[in-house]
Structures are given as C-alpha cells and as structure tokens.
N, C-alpha and C positions, 0 to 999 in steps of 0.2 A: 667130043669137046675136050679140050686141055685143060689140065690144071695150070695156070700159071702160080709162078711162086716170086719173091720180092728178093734181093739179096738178104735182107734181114733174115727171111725164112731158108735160104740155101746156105748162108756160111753160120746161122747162131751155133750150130754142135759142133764142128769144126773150130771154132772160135773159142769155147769152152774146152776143148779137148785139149787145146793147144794151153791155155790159162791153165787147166788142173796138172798137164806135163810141166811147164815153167813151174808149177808151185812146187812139184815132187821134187823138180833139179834142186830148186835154192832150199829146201827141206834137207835134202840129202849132205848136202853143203854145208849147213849149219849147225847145226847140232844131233846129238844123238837121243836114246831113249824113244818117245813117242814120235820123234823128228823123224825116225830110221822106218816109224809105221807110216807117216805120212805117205811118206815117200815112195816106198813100196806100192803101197795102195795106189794110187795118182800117177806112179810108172808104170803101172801091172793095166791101169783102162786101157791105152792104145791096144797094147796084144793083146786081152781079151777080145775089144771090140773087132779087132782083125780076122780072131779067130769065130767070132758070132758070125762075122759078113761074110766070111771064106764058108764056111759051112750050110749058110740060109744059100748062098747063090747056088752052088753044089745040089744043093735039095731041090734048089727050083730048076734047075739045066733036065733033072733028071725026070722033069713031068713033062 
C-alpha cells in the first residue's frame, strides 16, 4: 500500500528552507553584529542539510 502525501506535505521543508535562505540573504545585507549571525546560521542549513542527505543516502546504498 502507498503512502500518498498532499502538496502541502511534499513542498512545506522545501518551502521553509527556501524562507530561512531569503532571510539569511537580506540579514546578510543589512546590517551587521548579530545580522552577520543570522545569516551565517540560515546560509549554513542548506549545506548541512546536503551533507546529512549525501551521507544517510551513502549509508543506505551500502546495505
């Protein structure tokens, strides 16, 4: 039996990932100080999350 899923459920992380990256651009953009941390952090999710799903996929190829 499948799981069916709704758009809601396939793009909501996608959708937020994309919302906290725009938030880091105009952070980055606008000021400095705690701006310079937003940013950082809010830039730095996509490559982590790259590197979490490069690695999980790797681990499961390999069973």
């Amino acid at each position: 039996m499948r799981n069916h899923r709704n758009l809601r459920q396939i793009f909501a992380l996608p959708i937020l990932v994309g919302i906290l990256s725009t938030v880091g651009l105009v952070a980055a953009l606008v000021g400095d100080g705690w701006w310079d941390g937003l940013s950082w952090t809010s830039l730095s999710l996509p490559v982590l999350l790259y590197f979490f799903f490069t690695i999980r996929r790797q681990a499961t190829s390999r069973d």
